[in-house]
C-alpha positions in Angstrom: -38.7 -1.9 4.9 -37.1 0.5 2.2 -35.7 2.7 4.8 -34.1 -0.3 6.6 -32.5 -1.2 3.7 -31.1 2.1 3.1 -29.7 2.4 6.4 -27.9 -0.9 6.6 -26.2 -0.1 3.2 -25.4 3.2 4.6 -23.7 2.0 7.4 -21.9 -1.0 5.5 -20.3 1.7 3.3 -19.1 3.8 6.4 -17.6 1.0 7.8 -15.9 0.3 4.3 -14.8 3.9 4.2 -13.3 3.4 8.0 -11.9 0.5 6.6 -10.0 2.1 3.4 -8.7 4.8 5.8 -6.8 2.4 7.9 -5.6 0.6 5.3 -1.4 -0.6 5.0 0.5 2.0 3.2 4.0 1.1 2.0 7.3 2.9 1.7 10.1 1.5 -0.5 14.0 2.0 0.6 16.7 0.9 -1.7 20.0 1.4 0.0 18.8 3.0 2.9 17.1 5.9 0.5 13.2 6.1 0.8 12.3 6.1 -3.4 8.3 5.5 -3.1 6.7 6.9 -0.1 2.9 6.5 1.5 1.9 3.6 -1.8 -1.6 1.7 -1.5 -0.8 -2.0 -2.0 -1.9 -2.5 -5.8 0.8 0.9 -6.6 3.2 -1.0 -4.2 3.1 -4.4 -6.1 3.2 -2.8 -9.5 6.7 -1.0 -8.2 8.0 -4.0 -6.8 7.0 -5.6 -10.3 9.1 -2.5 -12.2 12.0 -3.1 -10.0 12.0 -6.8 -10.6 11.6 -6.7 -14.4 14.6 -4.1 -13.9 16.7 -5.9 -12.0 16.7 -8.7 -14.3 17.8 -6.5 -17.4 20.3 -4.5 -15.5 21.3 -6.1 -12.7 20.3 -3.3 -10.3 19.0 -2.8 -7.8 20.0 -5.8 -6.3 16.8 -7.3 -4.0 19.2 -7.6 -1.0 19.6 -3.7 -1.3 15.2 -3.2 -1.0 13.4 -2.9 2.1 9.8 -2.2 2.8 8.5 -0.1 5.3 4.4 -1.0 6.2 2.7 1.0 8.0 -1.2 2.6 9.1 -2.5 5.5 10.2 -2.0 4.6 13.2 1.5 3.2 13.5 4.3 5.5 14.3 6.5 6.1 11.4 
């Protein structure tokens, strides 16, 4: 029974590995200039957060001027 166990967690954290390494990475443009390239999603939202709070004391950059760029692995950049 023990090794049954073993196995079936062994293979559940394969699969999560598998899972992490296809995960959405993000790129931020503002103007048409790529500033943060290949972020995981929690360093993505915290940027997006930065920009916001900077936007709102400085006026810049303006939201209209950010684009995002998701992607995999396994999409063609």
């Amino acid at each position: 029974m023990k090794s049954g166990v073993i196995l079936a967690f062994a293979l559940v954290t394969k699969k999560q590995g598998l899972f992490d390494a296809m995960a959405t990475k993000y790129h931020i443009l503002i103007s048409g200039h790529k500033t943060h390239r290949a972020l995981t999603e929690e360093e993505y939202f915290d940027i997006m957060e930065n920009l916001s709070i900077q936007f709102y004391q400085t006026g810049s950059p303006n939201p209209r001027e950010i684009e995002t760029v998701m992607y995999n692995d396994y999409s063609e950049i």
